[in-house]
N, C-alpha and C positions, 0 to 999 in steps of 0.2 A: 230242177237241174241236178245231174249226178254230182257227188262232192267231185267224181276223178275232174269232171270238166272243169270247175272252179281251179281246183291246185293245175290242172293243167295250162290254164291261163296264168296263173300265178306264174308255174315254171319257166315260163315261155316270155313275160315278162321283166322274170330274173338274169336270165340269158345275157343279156345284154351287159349288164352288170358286171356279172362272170367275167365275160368277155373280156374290158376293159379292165378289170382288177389280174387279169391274167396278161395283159399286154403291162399295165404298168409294171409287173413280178418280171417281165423281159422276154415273155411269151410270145408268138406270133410275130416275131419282127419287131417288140416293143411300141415304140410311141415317137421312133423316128429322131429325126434333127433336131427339132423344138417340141420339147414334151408339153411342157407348158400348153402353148397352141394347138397341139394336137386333141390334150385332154379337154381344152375348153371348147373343141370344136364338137368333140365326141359327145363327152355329155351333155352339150346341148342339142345334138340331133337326137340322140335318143330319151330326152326329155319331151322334146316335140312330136318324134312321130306315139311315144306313148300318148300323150295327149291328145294326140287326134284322136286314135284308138279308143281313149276311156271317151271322148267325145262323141264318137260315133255309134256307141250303146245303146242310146236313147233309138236314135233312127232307124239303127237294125231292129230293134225291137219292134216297134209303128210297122215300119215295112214287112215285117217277114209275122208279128204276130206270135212271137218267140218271149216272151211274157218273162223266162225265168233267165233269159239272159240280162235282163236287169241288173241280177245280182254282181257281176262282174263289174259296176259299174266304179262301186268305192274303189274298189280296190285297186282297180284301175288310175283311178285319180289321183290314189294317195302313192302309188307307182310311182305318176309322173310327178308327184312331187317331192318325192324321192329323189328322182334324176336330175330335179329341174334346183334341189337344192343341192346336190354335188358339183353340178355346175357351178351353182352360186359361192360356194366352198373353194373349189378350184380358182374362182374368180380373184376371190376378196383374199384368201389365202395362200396360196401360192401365188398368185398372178402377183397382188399387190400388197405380199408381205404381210397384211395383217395393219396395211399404212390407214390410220383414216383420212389421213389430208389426200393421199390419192383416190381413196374411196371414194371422196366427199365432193374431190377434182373431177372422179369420171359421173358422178351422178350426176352434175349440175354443170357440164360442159358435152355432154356424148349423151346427142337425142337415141342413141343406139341402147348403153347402159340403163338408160332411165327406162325405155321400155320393157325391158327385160326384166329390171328390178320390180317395177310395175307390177308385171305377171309374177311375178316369186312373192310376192305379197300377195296377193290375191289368193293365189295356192294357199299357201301357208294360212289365211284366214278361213280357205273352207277346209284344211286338212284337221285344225282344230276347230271347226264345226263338223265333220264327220261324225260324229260317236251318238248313239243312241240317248243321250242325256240332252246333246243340243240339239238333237229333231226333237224331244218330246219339250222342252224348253221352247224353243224358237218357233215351232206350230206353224202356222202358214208362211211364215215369214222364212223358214230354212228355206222353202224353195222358192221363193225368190232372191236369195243370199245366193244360194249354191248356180243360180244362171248366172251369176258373175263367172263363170268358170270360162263364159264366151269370151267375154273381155281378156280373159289369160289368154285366151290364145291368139287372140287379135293381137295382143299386144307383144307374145310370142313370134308370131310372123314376124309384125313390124320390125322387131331387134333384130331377127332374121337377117330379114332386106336390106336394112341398113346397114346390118356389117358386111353383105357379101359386096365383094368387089369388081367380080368377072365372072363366073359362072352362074345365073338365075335359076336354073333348070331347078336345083333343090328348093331356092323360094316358091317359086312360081307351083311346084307341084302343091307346098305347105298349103298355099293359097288357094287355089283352087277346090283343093279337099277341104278346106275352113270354108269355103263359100258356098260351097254343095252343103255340107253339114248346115249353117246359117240359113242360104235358102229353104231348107227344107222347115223348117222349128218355124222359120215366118210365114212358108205357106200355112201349113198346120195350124198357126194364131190364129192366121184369118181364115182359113175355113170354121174353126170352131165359133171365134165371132159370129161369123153368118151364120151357123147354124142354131146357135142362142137365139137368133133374130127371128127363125125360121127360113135363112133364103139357103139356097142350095149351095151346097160346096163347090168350088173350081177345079177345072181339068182332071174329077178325077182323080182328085189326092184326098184322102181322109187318113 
């Protein structure tokens, strides 16, 4: 892969960022009536569709046979966890003061927070597994740590769904794309099963 494509990913990742660090400065219309709500609504979308994003690597890769798009994959992740920890920041810190009795109130009362916190641990455990010390450390075991990344986002949607109140359309899309990416990694298992076994792979997919 040419380095411009990596930094161009990169840049195009950052954007986002920009973005909202330029709406809070009172840019573009600011952040509205309730900043608060706005910010947490922002950086958790664009925690999420990063996420898909750095999720959906793997498969582009399988399907198209693009080997060195790979490489976009860390970084991607460590992106969303990036955003997915600014949320988290905006949450515990502005939302709730830095309160732990409120912190401690929404973890263990609001099946919504706990999912979401859920995924931001998860993140946060393979973002300090990322580094070349704990792949050559961890050996076959990093990749099966690092498929935890599925359950971030499962559990990402979930906090989704359950905060939205009236409009589905942005869960429902989240979901859909998480089940298409899912489906595909399970057909894949089990064709490669079968073909350990010697039986023929299904419909078509290898």
């Amino acid at each position: 892969m040419p380095p411009f494509v990596w930094w161009l990913a990169l840049s195009a990742g950052l954007l986002p960022g920009a973005w909202l660090a330029a709406r809070i400065g009172g840019a573009f219309g600011g952040l509205g009536v309730n900043p608060i709500e706005r910010l947490l609504a922002d950086t958790g979308t664009v925690a999420m569709i990063v996420l898909l994003v750095a999720l959906a690597v793997t498969p582009l890769r399988r399907l198209t046979g693009w080997a060195a798009i790979g490489r976009l994959r860390r970084m991607l992740g460590l992106l969303a966890f990036a955003y997915a920890s600014t949320h988290f920041v905006v949450w515990f810190g502005v939302d709730l003061f830095f309160d732990l009795l409120l912190i401690l109130d929404d973890l263990t009362t609001r099946p919504y927070a706990m999912a979401g916190f859920g995924a931001w641990l998860i993140l946060l455990l393979l973002a300090l597994t990322s580094t070349r010390r704990a792949v050559a450390l961890l050996g076959r075991n990093w990749v099966r740590l690092h498929r935890a990344v599925y359950l971030a986002g499962v559990l990402a949607v979930v906090h989704i769904v359950w905060l939205t109140r009236a409009d589905y359309r942005d869960a429902m899309l989240y979901t859909l794309v998480l089940g298409l990416l899912l489906s595909l990694r399970v057909v894949w298992a089990l064709n490669q099963r079968r073909r350990a076994r010697g039986e023929p792979a299904r419909n078509g997919v290898v």
